[in-house]
PDB file of N, CA, C, O and CB in Angstrom:
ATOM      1  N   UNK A   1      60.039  58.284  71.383  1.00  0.00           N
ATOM      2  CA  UNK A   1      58.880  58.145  72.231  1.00  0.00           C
ATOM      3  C   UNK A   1      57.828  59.150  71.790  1.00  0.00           C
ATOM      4  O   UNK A   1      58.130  60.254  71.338  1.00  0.00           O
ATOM      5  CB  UNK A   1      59.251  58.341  73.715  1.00  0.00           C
ATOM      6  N   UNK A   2      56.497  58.693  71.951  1.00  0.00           N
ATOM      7  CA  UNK A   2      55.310  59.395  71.538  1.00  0.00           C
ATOM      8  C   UNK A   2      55.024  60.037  73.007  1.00  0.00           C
ATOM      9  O   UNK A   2      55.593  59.631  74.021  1.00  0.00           O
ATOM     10  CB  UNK A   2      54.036  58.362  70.836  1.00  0.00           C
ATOM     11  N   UNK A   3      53.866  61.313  72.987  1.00  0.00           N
ATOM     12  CA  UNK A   3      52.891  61.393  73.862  1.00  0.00           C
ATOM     13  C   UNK A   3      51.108  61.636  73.172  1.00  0.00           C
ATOM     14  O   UNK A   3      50.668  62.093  72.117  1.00  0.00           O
ATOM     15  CB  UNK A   3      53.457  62.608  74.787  1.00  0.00           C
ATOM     16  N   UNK A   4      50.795  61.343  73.798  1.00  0.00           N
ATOM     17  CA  UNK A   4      49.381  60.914  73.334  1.00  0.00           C
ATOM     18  C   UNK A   4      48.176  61.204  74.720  1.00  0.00           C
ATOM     19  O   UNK A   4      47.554  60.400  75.415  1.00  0.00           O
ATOM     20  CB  UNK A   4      49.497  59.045  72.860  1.00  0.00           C
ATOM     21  N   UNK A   5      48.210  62.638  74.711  1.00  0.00           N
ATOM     22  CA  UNK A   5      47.339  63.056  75.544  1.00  0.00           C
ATOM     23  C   UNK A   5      48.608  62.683  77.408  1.00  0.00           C
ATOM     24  O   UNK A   5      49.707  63.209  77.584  1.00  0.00           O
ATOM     25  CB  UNK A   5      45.525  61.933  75.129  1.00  0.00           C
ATOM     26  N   UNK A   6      48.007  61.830  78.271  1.00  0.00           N
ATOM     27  CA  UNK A   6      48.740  61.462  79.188  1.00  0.00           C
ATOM     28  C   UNK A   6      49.214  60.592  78.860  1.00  0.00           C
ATOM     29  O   UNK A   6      50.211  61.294  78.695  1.00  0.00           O
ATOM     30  CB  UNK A   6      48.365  61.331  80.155  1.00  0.00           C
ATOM     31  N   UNK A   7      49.682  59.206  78.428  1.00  0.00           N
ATOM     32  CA  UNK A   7      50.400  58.237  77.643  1.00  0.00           C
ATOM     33  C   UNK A   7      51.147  58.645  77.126  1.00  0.00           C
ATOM     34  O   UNK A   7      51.054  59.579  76.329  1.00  0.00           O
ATOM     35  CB  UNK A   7      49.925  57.592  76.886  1.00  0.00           C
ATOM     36  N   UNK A   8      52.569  57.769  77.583  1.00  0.00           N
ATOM     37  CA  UNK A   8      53.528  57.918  76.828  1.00  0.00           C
ATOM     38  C   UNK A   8      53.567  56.173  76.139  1.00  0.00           C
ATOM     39  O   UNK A   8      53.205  55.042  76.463  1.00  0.00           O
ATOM     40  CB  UNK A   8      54.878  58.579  77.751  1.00  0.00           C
ATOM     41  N   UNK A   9      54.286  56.903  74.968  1.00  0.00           N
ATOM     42  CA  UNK A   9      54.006  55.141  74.082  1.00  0.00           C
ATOM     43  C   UNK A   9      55.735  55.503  73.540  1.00  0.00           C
ATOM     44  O   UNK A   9      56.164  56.614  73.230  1.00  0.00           O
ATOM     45  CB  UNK A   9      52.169  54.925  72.155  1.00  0.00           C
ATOM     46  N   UNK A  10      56.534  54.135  73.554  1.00  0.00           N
ATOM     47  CA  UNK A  10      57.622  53.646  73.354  1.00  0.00           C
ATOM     48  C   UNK A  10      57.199  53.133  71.476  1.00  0.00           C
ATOM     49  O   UNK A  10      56.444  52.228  71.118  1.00  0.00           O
ATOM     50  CB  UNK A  10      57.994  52.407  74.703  1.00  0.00           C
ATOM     51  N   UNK A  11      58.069  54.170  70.535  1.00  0.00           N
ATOM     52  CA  UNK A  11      57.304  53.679  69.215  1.00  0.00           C
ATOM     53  C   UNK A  11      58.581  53.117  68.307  1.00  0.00           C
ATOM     54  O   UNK A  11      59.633  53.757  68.311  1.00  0.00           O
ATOM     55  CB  UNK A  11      56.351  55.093  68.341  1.00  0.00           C
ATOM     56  N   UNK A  12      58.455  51.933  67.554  1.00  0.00           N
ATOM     57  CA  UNK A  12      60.427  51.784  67.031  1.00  0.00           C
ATOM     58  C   UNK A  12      59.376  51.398  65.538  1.00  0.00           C
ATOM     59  O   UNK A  12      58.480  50.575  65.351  1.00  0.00           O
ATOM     60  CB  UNK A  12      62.105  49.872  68.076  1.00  0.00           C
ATOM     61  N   UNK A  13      60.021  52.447  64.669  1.00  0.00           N
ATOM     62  CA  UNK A  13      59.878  51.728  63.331  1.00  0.00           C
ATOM     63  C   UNK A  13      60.917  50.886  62.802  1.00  0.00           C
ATOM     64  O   UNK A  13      62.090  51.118  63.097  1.00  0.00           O
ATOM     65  CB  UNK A  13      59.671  52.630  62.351  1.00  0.00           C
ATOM     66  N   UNK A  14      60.525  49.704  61.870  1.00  0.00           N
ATOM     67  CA  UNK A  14      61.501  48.361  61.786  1.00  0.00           C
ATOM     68  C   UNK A  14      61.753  48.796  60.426  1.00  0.00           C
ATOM     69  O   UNK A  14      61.425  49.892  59.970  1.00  0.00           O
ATOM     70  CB  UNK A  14      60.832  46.601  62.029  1.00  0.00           C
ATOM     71  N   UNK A  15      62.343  47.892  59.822  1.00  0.00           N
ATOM     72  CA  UNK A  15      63.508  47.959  58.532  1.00  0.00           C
ATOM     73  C   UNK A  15      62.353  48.123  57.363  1.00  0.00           C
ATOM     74  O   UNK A  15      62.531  48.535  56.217  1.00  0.00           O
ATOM     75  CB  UNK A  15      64.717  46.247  58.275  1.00  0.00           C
ATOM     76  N   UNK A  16      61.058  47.665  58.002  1.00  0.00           N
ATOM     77  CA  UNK A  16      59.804  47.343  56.385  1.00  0.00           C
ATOM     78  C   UNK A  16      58.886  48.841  56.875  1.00  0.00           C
ATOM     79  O   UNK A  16      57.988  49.325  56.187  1.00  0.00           O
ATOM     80  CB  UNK A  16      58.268  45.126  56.468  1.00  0.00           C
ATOM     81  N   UNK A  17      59.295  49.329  58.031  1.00  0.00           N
ATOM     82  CA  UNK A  17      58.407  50.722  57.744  1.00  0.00           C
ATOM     83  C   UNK A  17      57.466  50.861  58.908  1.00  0.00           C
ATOM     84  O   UNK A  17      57.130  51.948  59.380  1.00  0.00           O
ATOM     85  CB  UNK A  17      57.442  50.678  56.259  1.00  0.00           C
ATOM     86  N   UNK A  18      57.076  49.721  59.327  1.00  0.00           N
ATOM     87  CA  UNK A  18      56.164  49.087  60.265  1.00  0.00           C
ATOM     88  C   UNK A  18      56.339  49.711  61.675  1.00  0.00           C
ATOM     89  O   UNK A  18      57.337  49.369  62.309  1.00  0.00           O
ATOM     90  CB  UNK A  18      56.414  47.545  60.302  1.00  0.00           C
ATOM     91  N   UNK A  19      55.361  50.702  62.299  1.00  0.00           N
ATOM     92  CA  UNK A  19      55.841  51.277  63.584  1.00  0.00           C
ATOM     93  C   UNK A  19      55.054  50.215  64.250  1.00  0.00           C
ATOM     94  O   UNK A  19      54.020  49.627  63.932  1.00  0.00           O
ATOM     95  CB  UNK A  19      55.521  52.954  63.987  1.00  0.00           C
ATOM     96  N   UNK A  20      56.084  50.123  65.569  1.00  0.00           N
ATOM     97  CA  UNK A  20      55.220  48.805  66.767  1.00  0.00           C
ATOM     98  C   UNK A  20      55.312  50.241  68.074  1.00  0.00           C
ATOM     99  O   UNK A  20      56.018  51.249  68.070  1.00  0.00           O
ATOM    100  CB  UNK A  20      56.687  46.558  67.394  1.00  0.00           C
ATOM    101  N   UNK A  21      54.642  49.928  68.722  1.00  0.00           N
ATOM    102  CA  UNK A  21      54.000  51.174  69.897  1.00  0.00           C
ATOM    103  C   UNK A  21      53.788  50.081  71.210  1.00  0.00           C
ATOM    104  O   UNK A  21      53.106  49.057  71.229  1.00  0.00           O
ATOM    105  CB  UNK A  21      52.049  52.127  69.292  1.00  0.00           C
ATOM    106  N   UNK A  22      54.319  50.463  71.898  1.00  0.00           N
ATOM    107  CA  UNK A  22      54.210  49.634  73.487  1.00  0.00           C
ATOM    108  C   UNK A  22      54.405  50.925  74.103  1.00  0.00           C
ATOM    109  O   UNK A  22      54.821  52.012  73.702  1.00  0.00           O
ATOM    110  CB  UNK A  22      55.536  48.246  74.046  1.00  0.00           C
ATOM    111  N   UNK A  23      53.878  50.371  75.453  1.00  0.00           N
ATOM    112  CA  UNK A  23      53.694  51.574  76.950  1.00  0.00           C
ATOM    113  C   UNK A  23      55.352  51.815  76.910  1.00  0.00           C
ATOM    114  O   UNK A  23      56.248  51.041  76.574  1.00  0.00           O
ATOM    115  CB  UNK A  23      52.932  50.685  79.009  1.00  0.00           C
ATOM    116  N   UNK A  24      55.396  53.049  77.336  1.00  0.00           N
ATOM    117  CA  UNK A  24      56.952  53.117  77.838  1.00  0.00           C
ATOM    118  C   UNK A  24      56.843  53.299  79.192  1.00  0.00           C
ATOM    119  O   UNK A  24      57.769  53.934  79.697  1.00  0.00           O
ATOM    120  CB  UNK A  24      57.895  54.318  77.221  1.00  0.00           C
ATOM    121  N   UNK A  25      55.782  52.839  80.080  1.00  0.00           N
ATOM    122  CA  UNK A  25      56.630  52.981  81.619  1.00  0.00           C
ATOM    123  C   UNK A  25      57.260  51.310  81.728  1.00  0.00           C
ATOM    124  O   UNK A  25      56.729  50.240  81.427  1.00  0.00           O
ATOM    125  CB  UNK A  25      55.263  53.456  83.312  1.00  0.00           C
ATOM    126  N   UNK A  26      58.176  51.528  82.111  1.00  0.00           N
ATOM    127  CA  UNK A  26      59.085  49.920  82.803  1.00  0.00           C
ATOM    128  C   UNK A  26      58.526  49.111  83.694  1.00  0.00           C
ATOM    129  O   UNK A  26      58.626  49.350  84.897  1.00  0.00           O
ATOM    130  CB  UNK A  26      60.413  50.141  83.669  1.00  0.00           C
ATOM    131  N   UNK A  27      57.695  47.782  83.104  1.00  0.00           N
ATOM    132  CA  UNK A  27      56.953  46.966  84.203  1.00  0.00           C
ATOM    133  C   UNK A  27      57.835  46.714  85.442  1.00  0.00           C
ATOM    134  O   UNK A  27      57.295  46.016  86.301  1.00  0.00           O
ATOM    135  CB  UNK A  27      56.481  45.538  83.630  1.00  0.00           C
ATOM    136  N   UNK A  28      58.664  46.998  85.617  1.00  0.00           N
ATOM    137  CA  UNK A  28      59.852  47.248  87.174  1.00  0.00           C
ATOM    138  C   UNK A  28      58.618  48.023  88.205  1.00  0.00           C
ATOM    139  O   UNK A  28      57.698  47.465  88.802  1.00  0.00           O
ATOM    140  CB  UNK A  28      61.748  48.803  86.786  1.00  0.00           C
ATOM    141  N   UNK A  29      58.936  49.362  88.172  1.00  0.00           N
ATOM    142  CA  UNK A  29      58.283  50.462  88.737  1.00  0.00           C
ATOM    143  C   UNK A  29      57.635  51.436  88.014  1.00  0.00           C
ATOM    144  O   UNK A  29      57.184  52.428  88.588  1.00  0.00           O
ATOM    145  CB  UNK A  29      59.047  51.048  89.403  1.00  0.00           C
ATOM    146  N   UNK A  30      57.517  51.254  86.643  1.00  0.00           N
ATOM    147  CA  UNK A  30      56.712  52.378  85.919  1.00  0.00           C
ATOM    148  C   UNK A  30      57.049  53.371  86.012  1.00  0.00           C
ATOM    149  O   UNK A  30      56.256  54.244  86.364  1.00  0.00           O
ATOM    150  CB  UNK A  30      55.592  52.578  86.143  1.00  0.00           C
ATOM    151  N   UNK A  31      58.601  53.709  85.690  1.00  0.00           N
ATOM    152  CA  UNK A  31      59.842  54.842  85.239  1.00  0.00           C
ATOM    153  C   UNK A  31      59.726  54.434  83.941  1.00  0.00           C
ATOM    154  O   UNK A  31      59.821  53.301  83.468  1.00  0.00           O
ATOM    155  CB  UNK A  31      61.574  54.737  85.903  1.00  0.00           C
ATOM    156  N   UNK A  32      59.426  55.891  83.217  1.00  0.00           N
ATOM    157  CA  UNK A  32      59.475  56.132  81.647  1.00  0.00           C
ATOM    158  C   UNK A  32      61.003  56.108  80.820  1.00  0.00           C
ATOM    159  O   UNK A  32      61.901  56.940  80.950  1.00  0.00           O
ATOM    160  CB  UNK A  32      58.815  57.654  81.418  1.00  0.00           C
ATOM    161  N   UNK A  33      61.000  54.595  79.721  1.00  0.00           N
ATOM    162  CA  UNK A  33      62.080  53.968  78.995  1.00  0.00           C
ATOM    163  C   UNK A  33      62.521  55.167  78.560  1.00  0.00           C
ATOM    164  O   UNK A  33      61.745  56.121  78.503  1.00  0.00           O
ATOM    165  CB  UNK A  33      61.789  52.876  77.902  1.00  0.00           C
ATOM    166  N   UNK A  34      64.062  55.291  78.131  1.00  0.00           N
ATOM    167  CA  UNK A  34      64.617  55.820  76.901  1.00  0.00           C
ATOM    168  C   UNK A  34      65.327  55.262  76.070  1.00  0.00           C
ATOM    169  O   UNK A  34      66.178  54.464  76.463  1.00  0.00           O
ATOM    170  CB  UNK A  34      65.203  56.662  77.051  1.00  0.00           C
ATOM    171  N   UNK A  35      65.128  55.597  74.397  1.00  0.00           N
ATOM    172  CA  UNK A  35      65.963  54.981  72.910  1.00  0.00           C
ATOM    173  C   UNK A  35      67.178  55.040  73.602  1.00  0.00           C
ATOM    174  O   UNK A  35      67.660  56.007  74.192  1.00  0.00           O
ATOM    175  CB  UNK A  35      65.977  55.989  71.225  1.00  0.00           C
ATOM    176  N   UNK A  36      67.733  53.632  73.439  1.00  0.00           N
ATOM    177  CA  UNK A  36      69.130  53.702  73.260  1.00  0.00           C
ATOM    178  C   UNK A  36      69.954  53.492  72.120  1.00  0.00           C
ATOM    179  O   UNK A  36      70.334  52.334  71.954  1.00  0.00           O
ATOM    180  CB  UNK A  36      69.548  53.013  73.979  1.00  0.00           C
ATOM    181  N   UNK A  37      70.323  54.372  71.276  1.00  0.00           N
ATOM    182  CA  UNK A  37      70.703  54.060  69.442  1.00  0.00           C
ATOM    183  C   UNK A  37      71.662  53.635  69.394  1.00  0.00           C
ATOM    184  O   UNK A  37      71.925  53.134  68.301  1.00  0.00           O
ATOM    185  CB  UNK A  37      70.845  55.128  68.345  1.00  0.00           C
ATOM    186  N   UNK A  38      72.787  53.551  70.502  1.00  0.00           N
ATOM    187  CA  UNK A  38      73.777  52.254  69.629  1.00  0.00           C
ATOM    188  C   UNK A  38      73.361  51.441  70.335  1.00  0.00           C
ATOM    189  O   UNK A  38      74.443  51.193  70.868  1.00  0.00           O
ATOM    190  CB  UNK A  38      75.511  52.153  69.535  1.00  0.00           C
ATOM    191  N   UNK A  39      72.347  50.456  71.057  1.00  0.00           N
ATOM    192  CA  UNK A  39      72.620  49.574  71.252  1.00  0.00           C
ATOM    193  C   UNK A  39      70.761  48.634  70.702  1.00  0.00           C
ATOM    194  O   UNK A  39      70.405  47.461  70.817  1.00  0.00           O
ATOM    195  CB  UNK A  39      73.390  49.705  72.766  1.00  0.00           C
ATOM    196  N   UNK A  40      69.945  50.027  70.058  1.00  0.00           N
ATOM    197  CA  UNK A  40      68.689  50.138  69.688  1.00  0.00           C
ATOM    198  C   UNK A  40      67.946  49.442  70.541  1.00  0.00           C
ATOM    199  O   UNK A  40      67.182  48.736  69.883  1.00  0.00           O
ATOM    200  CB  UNK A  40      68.472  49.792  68.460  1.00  0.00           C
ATOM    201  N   UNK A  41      67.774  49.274  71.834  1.00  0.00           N
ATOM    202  CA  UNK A  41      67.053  49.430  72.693  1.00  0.00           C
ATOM    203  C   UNK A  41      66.173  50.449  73.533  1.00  0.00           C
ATOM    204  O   UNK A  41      66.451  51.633  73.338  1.00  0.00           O
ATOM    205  CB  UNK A  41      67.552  49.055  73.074  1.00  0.00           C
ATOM    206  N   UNK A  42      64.939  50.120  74.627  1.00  0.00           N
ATOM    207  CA  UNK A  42      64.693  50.702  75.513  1.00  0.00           C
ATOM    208  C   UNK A  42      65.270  50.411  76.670  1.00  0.00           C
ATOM    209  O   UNK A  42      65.036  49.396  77.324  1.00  0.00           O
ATOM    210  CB  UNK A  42      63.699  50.725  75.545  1.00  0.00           C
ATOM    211  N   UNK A  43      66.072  51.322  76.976  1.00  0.00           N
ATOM    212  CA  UNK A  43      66.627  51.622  78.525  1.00  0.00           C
ATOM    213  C   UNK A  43      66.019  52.151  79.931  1.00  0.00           C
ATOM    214  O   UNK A  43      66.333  53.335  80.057  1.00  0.00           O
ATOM    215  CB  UNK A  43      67.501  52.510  78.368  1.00  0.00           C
ATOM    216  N   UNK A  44      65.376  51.758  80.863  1.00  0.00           N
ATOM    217  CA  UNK A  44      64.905  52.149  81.836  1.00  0.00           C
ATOM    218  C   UNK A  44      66.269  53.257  82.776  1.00  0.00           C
ATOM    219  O   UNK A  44      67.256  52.587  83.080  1.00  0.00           O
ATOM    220  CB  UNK A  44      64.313  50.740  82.497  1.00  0.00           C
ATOM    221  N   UNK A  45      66.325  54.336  83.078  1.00  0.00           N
ATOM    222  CA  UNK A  45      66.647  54.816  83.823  1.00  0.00           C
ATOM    223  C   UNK A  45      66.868  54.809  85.108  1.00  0.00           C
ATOM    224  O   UNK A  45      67.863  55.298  85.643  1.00  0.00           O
ATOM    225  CB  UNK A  45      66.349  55.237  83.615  1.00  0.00           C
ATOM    226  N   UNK A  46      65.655  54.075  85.851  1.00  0.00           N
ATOM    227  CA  UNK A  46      65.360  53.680  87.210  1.00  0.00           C
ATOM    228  C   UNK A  46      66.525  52.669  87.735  1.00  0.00           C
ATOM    229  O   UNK A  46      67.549  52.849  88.394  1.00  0.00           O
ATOM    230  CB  UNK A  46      63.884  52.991  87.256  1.00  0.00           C
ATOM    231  N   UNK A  47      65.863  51.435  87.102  1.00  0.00           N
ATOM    232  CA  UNK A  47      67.086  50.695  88.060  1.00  0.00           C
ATOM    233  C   UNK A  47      67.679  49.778  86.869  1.00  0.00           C
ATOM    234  O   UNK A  47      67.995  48.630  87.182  1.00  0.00           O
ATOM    235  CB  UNK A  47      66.434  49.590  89.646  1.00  0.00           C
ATOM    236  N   UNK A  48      67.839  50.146  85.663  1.00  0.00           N
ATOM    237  CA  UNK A  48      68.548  49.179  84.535  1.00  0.00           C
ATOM    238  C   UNK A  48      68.258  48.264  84.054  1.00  0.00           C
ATOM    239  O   UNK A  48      69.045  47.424  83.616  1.00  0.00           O
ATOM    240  CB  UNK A  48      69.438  48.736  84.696  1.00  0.00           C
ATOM    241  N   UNK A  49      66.441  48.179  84.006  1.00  0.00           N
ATOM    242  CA  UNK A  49      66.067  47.316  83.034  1.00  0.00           C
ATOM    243  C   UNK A  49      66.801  47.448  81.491  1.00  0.00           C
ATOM    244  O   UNK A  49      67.800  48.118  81.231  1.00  0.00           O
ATOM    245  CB  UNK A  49      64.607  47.507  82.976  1.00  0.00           C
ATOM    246  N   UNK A  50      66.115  46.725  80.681  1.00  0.00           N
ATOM    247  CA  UNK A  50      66.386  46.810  79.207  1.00  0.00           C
ATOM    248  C   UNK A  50      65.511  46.061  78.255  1.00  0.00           C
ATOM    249  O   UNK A  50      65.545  44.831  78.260  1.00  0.00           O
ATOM    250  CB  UNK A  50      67.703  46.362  78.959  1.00  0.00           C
ATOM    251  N   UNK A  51      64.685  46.755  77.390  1.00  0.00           N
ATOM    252  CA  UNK A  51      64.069  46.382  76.609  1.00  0.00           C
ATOM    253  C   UNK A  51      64.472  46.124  74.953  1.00  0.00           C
ATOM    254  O   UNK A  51      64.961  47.073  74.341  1.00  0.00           O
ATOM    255  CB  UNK A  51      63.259  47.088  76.881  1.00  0.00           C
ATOM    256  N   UNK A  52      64.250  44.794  74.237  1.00  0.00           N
ATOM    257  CA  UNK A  52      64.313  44.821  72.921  1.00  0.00           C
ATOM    258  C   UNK A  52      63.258  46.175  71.629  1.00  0.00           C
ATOM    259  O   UNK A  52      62.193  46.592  72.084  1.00  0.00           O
ATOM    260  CB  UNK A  52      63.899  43.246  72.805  1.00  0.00           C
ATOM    261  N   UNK A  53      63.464  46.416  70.948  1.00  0.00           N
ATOM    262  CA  UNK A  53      62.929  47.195  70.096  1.00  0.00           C
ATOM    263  C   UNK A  53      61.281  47.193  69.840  1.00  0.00           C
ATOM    264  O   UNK A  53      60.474  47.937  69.283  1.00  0.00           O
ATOM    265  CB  UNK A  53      63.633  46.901  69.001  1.00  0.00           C
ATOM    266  N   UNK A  54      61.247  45.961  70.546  1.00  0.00           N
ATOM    267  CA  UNK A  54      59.682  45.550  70.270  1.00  0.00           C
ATOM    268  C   UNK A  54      59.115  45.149  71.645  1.00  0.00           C
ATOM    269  O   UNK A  54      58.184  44.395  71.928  1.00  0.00           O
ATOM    270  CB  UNK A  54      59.494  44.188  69.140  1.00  0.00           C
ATOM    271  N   UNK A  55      59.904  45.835  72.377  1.00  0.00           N
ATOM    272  CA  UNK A  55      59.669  45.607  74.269  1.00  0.00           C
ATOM    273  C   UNK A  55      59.234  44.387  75.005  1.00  0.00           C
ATOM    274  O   UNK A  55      58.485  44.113  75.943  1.00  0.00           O
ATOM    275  CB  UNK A  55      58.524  46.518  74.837  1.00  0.00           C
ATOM    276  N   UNK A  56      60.122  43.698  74.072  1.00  0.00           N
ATOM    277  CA  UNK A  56      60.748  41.807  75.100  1.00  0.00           C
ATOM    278  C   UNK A  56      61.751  42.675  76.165  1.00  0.00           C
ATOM    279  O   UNK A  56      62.370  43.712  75.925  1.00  0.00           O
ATOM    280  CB  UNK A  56      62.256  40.050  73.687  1.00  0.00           C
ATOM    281  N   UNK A  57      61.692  41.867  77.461  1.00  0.00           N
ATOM    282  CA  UNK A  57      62.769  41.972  78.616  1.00  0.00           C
ATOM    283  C   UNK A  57      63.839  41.681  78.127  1.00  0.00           C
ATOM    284  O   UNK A  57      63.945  40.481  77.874  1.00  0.00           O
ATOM    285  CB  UNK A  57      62.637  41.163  79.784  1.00  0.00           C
ATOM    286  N   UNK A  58      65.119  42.607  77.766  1.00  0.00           N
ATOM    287  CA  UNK A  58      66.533  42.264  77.872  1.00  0.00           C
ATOM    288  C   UNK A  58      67.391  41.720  78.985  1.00  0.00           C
ATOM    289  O   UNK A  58      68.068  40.694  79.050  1.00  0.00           O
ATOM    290  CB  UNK A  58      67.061  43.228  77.607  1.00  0.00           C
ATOM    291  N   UNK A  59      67.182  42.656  79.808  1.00  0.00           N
ATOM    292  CA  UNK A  59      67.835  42.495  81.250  1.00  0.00           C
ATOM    293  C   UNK A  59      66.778  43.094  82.502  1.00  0.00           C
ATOM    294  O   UNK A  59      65.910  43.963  82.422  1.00  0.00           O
ATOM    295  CB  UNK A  59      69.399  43.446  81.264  1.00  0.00           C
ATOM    296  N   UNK A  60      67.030  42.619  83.175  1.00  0.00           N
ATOM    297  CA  UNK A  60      66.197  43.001  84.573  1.00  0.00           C
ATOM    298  C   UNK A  60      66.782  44.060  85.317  1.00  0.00           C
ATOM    299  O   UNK A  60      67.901  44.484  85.026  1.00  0.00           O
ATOM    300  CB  UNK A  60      66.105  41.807  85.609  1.00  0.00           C
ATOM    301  N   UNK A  61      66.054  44.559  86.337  1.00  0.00           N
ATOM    302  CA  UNK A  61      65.125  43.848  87.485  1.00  0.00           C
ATOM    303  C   UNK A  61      63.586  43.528  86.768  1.00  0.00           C
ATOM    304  O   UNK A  61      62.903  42.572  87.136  1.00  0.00           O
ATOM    305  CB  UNK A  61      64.918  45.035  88.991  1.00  0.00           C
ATOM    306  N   UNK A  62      63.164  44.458  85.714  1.00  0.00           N
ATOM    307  CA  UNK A  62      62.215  43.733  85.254  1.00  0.00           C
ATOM    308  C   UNK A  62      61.726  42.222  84.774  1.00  0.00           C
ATOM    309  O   UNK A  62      62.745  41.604  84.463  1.00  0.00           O
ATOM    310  CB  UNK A  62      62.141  44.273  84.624  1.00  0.00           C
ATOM    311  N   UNK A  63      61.144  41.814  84.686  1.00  0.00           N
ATOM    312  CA  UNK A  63      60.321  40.204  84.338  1.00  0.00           C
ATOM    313  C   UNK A  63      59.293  40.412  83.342  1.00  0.00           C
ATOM    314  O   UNK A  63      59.378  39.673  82.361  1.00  0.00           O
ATOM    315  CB  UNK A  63      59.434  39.446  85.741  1.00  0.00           C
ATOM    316  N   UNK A  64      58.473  41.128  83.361  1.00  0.00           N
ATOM    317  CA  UNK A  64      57.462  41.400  81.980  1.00  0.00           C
ATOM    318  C   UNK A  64      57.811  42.253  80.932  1.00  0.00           C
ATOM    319  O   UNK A  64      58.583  43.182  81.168  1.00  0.00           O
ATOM    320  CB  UNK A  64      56.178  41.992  82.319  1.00  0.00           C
ATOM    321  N   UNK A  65      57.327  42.068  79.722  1.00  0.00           N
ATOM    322  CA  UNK A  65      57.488  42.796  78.815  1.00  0.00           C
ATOM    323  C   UNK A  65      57.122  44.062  78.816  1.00  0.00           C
ATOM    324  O   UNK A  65      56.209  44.411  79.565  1.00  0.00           O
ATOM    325  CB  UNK A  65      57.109  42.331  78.023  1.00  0.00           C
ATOM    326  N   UNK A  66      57.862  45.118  77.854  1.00  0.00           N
ATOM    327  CA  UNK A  66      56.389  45.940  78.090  1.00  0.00           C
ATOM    328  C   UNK A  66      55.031  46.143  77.043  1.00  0.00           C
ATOM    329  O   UNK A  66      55.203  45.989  75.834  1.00  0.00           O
ATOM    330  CB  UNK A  66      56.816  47.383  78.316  1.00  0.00           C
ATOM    331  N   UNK A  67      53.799  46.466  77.536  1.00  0.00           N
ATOM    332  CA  UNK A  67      53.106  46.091  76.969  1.00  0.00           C
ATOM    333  C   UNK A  67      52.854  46.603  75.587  1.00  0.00           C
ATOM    334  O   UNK A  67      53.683  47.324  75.032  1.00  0.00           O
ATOM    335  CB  UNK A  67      52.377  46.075  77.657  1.00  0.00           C
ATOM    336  N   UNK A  68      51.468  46.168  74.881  1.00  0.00           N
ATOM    337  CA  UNK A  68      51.156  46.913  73.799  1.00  0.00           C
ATOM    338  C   UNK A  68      50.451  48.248  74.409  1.00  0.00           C
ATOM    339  O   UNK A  68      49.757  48.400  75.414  1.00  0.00           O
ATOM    340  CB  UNK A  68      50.254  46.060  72.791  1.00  0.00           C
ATOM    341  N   UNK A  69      50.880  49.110  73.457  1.00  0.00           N
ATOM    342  CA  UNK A  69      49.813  50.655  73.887  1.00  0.00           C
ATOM    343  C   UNK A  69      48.653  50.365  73.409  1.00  0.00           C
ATOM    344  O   UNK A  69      48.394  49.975  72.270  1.00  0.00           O
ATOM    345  CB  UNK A  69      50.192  52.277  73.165  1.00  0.00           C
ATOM    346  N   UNK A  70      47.672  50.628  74.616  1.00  0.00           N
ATOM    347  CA  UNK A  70      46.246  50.226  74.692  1.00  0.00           C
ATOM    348  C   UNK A  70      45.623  51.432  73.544  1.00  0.00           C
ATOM    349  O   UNK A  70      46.169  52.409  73.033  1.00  0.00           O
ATOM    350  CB  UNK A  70      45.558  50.326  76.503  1.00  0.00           C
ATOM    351  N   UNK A  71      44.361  50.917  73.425  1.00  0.00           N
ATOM    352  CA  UNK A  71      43.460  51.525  72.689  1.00  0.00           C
ATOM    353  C   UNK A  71      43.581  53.267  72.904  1.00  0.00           C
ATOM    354  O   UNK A  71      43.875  54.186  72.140  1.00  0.00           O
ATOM    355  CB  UNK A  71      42.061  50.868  73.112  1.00  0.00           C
ATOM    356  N   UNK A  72      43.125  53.175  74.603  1.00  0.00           N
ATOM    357  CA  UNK A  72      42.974  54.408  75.433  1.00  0.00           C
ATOM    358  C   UNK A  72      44.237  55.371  74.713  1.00  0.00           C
ATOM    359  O   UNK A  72      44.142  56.546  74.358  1.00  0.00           O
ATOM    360  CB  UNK A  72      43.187  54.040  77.285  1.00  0.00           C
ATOM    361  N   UNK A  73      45.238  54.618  74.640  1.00  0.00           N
ATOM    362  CA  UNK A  73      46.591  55.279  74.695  1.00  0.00           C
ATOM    363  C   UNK A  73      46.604  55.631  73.442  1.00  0.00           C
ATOM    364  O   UNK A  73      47.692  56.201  73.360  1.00  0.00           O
ATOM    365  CB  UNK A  73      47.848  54.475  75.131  1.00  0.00           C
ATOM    366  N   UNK A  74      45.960  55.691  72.055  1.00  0.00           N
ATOM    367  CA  UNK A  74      46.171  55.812  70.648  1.00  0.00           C
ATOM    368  C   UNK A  74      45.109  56.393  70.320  1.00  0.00           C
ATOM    369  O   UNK A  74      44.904  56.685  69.142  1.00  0.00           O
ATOM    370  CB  UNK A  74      46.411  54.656  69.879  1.00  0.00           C
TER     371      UNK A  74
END
């Protein structure tokens, strides 16, 4: 995870080098994700969301992805 002034940004570099940057608060309640390395996900803490590497919804209570890190945020 990055910080970037107040923004926190969720950052996963992929196999070609390529960093992808999404918000890390959890569209659930906006509790800040953590890397999970064996299972290379984002893990919400709060109530057990789960995010893919590129912050698609794994598992809920969340429903949205999380987003791209905005302009503001970079």
């Amino acid at each position: 995870m990055l910080r970037r002034g107040a923004h926190k940004i969720a950052a996963y570099r992929d196999s070609d080098g390529i960093v992808h940057e999404r918000s890390a608060a959890c569209t659930h309640v906006r509790c800040i994700v953590d890397w999970n390395t064996a299972e290379k996900s984002w893990d919400c803490p709060c109530h057990g969301s789960r995010f893919d590497p590129y912050g698609k919804v794994l598992n809920g209570p969340a429903l949205v992805d999380l987003p791209p890190a905005t302009p503001e945020s970079t």
